[in-house]
C-alpha positions as CSV (number, residue, x, y, z in Angstrom):
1,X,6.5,17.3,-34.2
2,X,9.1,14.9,-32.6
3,X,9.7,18.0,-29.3
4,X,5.6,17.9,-29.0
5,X,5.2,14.4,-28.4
6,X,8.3,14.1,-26.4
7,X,6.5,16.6,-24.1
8,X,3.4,14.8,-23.9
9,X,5.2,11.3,-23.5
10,X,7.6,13.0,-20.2
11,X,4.1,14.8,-18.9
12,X,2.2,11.1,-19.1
13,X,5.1,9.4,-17.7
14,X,5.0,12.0,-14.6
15,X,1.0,11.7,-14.3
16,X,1.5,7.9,-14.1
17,X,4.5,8.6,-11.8
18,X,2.7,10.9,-9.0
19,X,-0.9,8.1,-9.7
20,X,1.6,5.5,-8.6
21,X,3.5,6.9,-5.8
22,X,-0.2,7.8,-4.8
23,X,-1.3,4.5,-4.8
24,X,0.9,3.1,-2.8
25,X,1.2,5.6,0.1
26,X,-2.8,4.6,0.0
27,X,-1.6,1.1,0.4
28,X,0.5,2.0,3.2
29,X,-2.4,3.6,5.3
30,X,-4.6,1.2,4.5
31,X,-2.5,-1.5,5.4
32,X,-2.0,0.0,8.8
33,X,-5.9,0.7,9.3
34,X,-6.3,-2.8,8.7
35,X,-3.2,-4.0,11.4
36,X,-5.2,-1.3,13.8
37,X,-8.4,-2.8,13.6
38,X,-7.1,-6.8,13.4
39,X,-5.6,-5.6,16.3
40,X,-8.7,-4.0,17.9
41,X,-10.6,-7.2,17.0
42,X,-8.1,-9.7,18.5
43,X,-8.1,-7.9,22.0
44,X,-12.0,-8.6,22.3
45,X,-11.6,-12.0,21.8
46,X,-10.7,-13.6,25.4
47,X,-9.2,-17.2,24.7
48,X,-6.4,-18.2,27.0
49,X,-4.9,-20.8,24.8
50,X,-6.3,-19.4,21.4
51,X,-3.2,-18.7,18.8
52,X,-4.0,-16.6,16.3
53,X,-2.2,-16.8,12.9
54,X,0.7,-13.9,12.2
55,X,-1.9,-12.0,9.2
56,X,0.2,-12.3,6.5
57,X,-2.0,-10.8,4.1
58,X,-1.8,-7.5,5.8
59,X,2.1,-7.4,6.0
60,X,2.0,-9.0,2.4
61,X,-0.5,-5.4,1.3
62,X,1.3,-3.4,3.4
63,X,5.0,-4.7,2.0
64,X,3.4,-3.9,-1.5
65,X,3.1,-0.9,-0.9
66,X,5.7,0.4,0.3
67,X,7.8,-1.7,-2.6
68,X,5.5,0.9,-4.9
69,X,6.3,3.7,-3.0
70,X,10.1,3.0,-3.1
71,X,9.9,2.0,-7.1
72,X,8.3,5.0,-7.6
């Protein structure tokens, strides 16, 4: 009894393994969709002396992500 829920306790703990590494290489694309098309939308704009803030939420998702990915 003790070998049969060892061996659905490892096979869990790879399932939630391989969901997390998955979720953050999603994070990681996402985050660079969403520096591509900040970036897109900042080119239209045509301001001289307009400054723009760094997105720091974007670098924040995208650091989190790769944090999983590395943890994982």
């Amino acid at each position: 009894m003790a070998r049969l829920a060892r061996s659905c306790l490892q096979s869990f703990l790879k399932v939630v393994n391989s969901t997390l590494g998955i979720v953050g290489i999603a994070m990681i694309l996402y985050g660079l969709w969403m520096i591509r098309a900040w970036q897109r939308e900042m080119e239209d704009l045509s301001f001289d002396d307009f400054k723009t803030t760094t997105p720091w939420f974007i670098y924040t998702f995208l650091g989190a992500g790769v944090t999983l990915c590395a943890i994982t």
